[in-house]
N, C-alpha and C positions, 0 to 999 in steps of 0.2 A: 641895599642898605636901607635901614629904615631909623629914621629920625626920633632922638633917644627924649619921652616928655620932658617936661619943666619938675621939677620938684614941687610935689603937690603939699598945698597948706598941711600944718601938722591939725588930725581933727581932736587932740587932745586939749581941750583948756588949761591954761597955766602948764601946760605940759612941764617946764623948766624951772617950775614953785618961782618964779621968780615973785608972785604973790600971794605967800605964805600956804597954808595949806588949803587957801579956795578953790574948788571944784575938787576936790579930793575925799572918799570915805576910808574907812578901816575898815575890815572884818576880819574880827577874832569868833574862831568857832568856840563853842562853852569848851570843851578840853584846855583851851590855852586860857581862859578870863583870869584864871588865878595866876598864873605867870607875868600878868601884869605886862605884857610885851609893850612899847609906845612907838608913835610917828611924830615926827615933829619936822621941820624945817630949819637948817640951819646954812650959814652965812660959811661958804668955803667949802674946798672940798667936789666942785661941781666941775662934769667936765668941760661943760661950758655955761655960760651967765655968772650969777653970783652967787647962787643960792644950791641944796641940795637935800633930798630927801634925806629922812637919818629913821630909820627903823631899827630897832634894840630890844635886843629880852637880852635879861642877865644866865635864863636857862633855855635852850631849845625851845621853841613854841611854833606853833603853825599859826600864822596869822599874813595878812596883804592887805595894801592900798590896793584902790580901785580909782579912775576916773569916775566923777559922778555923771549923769546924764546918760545918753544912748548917745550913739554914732549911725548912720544909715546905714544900712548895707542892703546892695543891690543885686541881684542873679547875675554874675559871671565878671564881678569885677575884684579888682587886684587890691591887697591892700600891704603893705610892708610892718610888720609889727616890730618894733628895734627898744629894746632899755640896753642902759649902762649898768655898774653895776661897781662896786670897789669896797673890798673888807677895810678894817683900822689896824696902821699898822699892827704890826707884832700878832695877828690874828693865827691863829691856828685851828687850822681843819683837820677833826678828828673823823676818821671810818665809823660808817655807819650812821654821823649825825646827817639831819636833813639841811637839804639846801635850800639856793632862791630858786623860784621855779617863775 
């Protein structure tokens, strides 16, 4: 049996927006700029703390947050990558449209 680590720091800043949208960027590719898509942070809604991201386009668009900065990464080490994720009620998923990736 071998002894299971400690749960390592998360290396995300603000990972949990609990401070509004610092350390976080956008990238919208030119296809979507006109679609207008937004990020913002809002109060509720989060699966855990206070706070949650809220990205919206009123049409389809390809567009993501990013953490700002770099993370390390070293040869041969583990890293766990986890998001949450929840539509607004009443949301409906049509075939064929794109999802969260």
């Amino acid at each position: 049996l071998a002894a299971l680590p400690a749960a390592a720091q998360n290396l995300v800043e603000n990972a949990g927006f609990e401070v509004g949208e610092h350390g976080w960027s956008v990238f919208v590719p030119a296809e979507s700029a006109a679609l207008a898509p937004s990020f913002t942070v809002a109060e509720g809604g989060a699966r855990s703390g206070r706070f949650a991201a809220r990205l919206h386009s009123a049409t389809p668009a390809r567009f993501a947050i990013a953490p700002k900065g770099s993370i390390q990464v070293n040869p041969r080490e583990r890293f766990r990558i986890a998001a949450w994720y929840r539509a607004e009620p009443g949301h409906v998923v049509r075939p064929g449209t794109p999802g969260l990736v």
